[in-house]
Each structure stands twice: as C-alpha cells, then as structure tokens.
C-alpha positions in Angstrom: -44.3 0.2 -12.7 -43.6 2.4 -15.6 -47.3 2.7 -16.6 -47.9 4.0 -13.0 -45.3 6.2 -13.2 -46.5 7.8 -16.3 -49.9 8.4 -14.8 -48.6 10.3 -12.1 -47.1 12.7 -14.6 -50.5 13.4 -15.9 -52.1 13.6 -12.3 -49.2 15.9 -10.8 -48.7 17.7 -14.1 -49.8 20.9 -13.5 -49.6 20.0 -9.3 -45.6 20.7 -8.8 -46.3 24.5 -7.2 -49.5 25.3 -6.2 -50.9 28.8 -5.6 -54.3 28.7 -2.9 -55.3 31.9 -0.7 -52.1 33.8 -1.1 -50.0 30.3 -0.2 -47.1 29.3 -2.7 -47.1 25.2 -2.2 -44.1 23.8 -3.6 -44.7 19.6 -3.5 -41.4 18.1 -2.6 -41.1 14.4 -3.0 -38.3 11.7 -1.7 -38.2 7.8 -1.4 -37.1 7.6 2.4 -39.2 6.7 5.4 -40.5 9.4 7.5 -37.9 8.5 10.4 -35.1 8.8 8.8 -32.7 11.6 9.5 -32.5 13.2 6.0 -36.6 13.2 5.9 -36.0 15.2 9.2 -34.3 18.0 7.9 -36.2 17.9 5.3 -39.2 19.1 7.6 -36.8 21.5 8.8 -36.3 23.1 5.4 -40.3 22.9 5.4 -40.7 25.2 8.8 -38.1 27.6 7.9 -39.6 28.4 4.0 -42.9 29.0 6.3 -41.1 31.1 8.6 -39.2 32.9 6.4 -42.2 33.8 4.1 -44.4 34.6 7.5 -46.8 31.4 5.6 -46.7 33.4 1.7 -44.9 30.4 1.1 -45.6 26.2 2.0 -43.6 22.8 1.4 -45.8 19.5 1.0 -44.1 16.7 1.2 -44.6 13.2 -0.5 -42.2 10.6 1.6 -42.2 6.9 1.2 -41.2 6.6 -2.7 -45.2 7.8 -3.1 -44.6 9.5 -6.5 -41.4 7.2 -7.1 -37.8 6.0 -7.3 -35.2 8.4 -7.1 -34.5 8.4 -10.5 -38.3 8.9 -11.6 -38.8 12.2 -9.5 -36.0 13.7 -11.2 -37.3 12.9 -14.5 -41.1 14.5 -12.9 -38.8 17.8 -11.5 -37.7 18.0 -15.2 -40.8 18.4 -16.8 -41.9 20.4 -13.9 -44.6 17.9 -12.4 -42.8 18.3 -9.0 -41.1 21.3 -8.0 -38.3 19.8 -4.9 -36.8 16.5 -4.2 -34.0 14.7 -2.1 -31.6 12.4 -4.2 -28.3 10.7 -3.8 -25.3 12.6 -5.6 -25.2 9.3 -7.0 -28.4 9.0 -8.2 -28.0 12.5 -10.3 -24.6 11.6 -11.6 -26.4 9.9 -14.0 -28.2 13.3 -15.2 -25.2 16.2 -14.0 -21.9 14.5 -14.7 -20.1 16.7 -11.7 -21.6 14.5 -9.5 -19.9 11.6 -10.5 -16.8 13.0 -8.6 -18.3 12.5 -4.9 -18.8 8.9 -5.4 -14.5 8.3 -5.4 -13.6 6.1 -2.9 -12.3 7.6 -0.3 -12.4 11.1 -1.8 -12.5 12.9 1.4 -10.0 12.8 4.3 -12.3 12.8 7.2 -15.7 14.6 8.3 -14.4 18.3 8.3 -12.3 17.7 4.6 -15.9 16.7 3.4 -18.1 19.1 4.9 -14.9 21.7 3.8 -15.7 20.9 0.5 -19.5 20.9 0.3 -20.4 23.7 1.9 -17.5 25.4 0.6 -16.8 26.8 -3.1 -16.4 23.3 -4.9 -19.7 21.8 -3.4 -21.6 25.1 -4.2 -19.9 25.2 -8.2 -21.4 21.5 -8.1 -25.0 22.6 -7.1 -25.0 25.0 -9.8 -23.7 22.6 -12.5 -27.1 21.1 -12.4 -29.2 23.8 -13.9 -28.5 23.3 -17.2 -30.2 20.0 -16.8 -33.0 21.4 -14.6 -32.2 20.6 -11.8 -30.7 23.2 -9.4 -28.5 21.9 -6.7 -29.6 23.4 -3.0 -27.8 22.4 -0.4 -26.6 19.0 0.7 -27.9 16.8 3.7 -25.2 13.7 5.3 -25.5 10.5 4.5 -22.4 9.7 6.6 -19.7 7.2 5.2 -20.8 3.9 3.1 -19.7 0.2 4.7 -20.4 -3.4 3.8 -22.3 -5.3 5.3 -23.0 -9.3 4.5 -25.3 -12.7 5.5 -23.1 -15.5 5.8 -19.4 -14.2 5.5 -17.3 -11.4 7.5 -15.5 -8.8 5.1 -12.4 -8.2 7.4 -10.1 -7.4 4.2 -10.8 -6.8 0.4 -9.8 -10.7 -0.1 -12.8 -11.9 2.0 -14.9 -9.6 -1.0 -13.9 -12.3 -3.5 -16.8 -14.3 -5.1 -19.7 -12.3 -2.9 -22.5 -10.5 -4.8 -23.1 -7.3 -3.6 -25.8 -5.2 -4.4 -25.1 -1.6 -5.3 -26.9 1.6 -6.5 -27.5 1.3 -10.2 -24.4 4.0 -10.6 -21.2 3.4 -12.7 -18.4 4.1 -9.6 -20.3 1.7 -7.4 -19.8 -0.4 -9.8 -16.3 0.2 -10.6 -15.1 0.3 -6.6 -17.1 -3.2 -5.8 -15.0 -4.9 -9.0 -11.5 -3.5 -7.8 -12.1 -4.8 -4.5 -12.8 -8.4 -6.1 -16.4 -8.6 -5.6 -19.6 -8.8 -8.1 -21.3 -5.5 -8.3 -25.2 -6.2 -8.4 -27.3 -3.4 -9.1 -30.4 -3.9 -8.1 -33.6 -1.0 -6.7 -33.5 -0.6 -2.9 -36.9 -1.9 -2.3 -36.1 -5.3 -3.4 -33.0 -5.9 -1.1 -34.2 -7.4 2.2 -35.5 -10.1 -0.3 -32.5 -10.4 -2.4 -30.4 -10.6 1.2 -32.9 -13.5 2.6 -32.8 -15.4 -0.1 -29.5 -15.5 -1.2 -29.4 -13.8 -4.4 -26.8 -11.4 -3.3 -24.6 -12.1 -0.2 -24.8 -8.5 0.9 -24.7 -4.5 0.3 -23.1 -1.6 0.9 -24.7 1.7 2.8 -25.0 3.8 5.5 -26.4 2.7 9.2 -29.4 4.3 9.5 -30.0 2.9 6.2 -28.9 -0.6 6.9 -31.3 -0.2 10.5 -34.5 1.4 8.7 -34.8 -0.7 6.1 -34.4 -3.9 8.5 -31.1 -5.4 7.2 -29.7 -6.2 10.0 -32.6 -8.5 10.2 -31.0 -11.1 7.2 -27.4 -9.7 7.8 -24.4 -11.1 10.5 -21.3 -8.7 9.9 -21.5 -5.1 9.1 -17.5 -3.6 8.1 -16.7 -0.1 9.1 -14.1 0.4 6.0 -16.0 4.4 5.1 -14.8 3.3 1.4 -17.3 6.3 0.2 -19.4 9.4 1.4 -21.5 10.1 -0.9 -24.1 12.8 0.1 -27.6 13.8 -0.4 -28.8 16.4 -2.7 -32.3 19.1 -1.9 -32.5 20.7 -5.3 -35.6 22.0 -7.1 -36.4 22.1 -10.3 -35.6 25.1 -12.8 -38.8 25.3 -14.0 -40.3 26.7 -10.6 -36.8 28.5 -9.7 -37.1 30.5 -12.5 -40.9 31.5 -11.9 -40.1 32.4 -8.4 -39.2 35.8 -7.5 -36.1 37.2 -5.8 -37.1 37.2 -2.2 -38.8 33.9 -2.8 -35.4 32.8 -4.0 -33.5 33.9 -1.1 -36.6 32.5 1.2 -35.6 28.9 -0.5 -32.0 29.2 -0.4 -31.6 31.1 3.4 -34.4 27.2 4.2 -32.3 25.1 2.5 -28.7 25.8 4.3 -30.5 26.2 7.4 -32.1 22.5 7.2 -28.5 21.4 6.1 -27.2 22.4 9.3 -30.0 20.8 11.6 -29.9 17.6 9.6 -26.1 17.2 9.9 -27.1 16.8 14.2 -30.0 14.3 13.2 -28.0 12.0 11.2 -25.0 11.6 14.0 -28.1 10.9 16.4 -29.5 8.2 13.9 -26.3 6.8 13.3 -25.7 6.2 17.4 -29.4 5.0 18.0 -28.9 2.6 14.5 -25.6 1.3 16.2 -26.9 0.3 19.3 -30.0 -1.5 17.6 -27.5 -3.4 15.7 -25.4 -4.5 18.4 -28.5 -5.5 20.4 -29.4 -7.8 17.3 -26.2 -9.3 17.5 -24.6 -8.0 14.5 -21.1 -8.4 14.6 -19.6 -5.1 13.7 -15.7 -5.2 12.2 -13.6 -2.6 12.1 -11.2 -3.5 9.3 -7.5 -1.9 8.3 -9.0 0.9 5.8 -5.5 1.4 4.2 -6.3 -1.7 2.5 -9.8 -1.2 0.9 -8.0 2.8 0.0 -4.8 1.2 -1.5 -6.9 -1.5 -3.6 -9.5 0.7 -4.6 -7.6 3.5 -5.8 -7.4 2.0 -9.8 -11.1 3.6 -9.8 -9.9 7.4 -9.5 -7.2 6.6 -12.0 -9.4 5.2 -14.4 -12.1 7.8 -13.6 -9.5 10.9 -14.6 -8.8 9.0 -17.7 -12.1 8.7 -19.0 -13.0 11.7 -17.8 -10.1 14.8 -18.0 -12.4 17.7 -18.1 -13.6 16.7 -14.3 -10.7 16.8 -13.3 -10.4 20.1 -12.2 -12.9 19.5 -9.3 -10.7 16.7 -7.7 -7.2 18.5 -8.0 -9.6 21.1 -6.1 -11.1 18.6 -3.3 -7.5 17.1 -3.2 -5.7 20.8 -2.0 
C-alpha cells in the first residue's frame, strides 16, 4: 500500500494546483463516498470558488480514498502534491496537537455550544494553529455526535462495554474513552471494518449514522446506542504551500467558499442522518437510547488525564468550557 502511495507522490507531484487557459485548479482529495453529506458540501465549496472567481479559479475533486487514507493526503498536502483535503479533527491531531481537544468526550453541551465554539473564536484560533505544520485549517463541516454500535450484544450502559472489542480511529483519545468505559480499543483502517464486524474480530465500532449506513454496517450489526459520547468534526484545510502562492483576492475567494460550504453542509448532514435512521430501522436495527449521564460520569478520567499530560492546551478547554 505504501509503495502505491509513494508513486502517487511522484505522479501528483507537481499536479496539487494547476494553471490551464487562465483556470487556477486546485485538486482536492478526501476518502468518503460521493453520497455522503460532507462530500456534498464539499461540491458546494467547489461551485462557490467558481462563482466567486467568475471560473479564474476551479476545485477537482478526488473522492473515494483515490489518492489515499486520511492520513496519507495530509502527508501529500505537506509536500504540496495536493493542494485541499477533508479530514477528521481526529485524524490531524496527530499532526496539530490543538486538535486533540475536540475529541473529549462530551466536550460540548449540545449542537449550538458546538457550533458556538467552531465557528466562533476558539474554533477559528484552532484552524490557524495548523499552519505551522502546513496545513491551514478552513472551515469545519458536521460529522454529528459519535455512538456505538455492536453484532451480537446491546450497549445499554458502560457495564455491557466490558470484554467487547471495538474498533476505533487510530487516535490516542479514542483510545483512552473506549478503555475508561471498560472496553478494548482496536484501532484498525475504516476500509477493513465490515470484515472485521462479520467475522468477529471486533464485536463492534463507534461512529456517526450516515457513516454507520454508507459503509453498510448496519448490514453485520444488531444494536446501535445513541450515548453522543464525542463530536468530533471535520476539517477543509489546504495546504500552505498553495496558500501562500495565492494571492489576496484568491485568498478571500477560498475562505468567503469555504464558510459558505460549511453552512450548506450543516442542512445536508441532518438530512443524511434522518434518511440513515430510517434505513436502519427498516433493517431492523434495534436503536437504544441509553442514560448518557453514565457514559459522561465514567468517561470523564480521560479529560483529567488529558489536562495533565497536556497543561499548555489547556487554555482552549477552560475557553470551550465558559
């Protein structure tokens, strides 16, 4: 996989913004399938930099994981061999520590506290923390509240968690909020789930519904728990290396795109959930609304332990917490 990685480097190395006939192309690249939500605003984003620019300026998009995992197009933004992408918050933690922060458990009081915050000046000092790594935070794009969801045993409390394997994102606070609740953390890539689910190497996951629906979980799943024990968002950025070329209307063409796809995406991911809800229901998912008081009390040893090991973020959650 890492050999065909490396060859797209050298194939997309000098591909990441392309100048033709008076057209600025900036390639953007993401893993998820063209029907899901955040792929929608992302063609939104794509309209208004054409608008804006009255076509002096075009977004081509690579969906589908074509150019990579999430982790692999950051590492092609930073050498400038693609110029946009879409990544969790969780996913770039691992490359801007600031991010780290949105992946607390239960960070964020309810939908208006989170939006508050990252559209607001926190989420905005966030976006900007990523520059000296590259990668330049644009705007954020829902990807509603995270929940469990298992094959062959209901999660109705964080006891039932005992003993289950549950696959998480290869990211340090996933980790940590899976082992206070008494389960085993797997990390393992997205793409090999549904396998991992059918087979019984892991006895289930944790994500959003239009996730859970797109990528056919539901189809090796029975019980899907509502306890919204994190919301961690989505990330447009684009990488320094082109930001810096581009000039300052350009710049304010990007930006003026990128809050404007923010907003349209936030209506297609409460669609998607509702249509991803229904499809689940019709498959006979059992869906269990748990007490979430519990997962919050048990799970709250991973903030402590997160302000310990790390003091000098902890400015950004006394600032989420007022």
């Amino acid at each position: 996989m890492r050999r065909i990685f490396w060859i797209l480097v050298v194939l997309f190395a000098f591909l990441g913004c392309k100048e033709s006939n008076g057209v600025n192309t900036l390639y953007l690249a993401h893993s998820l399938p063209q029907a899901h939500p955040v792929h929608k605003g992302i063609l939104e984003f794509k309209k208004a930099v054409y608008k804006k620019s009255n076509g002096k300026m075009d977004v081509k998009i690579f969906p589908d994981g074509q150019l990579g995992s999430e982790r692999e197009v950051l590492e092609l933004i930073q050498i400038g061999s693609v110029a946009i992408t879409k990544v969790s918050a969780a996913t770039l933690s691992n490359f801007v520590p600031e991010y780290h922060v949105l992946g607390i458990p239960y960070l964020f009081k309810n939908e208006k506290h989170k939006f508050d915050v990252l559209e607001g000046k926190v989420g905005k000092s966030i976006l900007e923390k990523g520059s000296k790594f590259w990668l330049r935070g644009l705007c954020y794009y829902d990807a509603g509240s995270r929940n469990f969801y298992t094959s062959n045993k209901a999660i109705r409390t964080p006891e039932d968690l005992k003993g289950l394997k549950i696959r998480v994102m290869n990211n340090q606070m996933a980790i940590n909020m899976v082992n206070a609740l008494g389960g085993s953390p797997t990390p393992m890539s997205f793409g090999e789930l549904y396998t991992a689910i059918q087979q019984g190497v892991v006895d289930g996951a944790e994500n959003n519904w239009p996730s859970f629906v797109s990528s056919n979980h539901f189809e090796v799943s029975k019980y899907y728990t509502i306890d919204q024990h994190s919301a961690v968002p989505d990330v447009l950025l684009i990488g320094t290396k082109y930001w810096d070329k581009l000039s300052e209307q350009e710049k304010i063409w990007i930006q003026e795109a990128a809050d404007e796809s923010a907003q349209a995406q936030k209506q297609f991911w409460k669609e998607s959930v509702e249509e991803s809800m229904a499809i689940a229901k019709k498959a006979g998912i059992e869906i269990i609304y748990p007490e979430t008081s519990l997962f919050q009390e048990q799970s709250k040893s991973v903030l402590i332990e997160f302000q310990k090991d790390h003091p000098e973020l902890d400015y950004i959650i006394n600032e989420i917490q007022k």
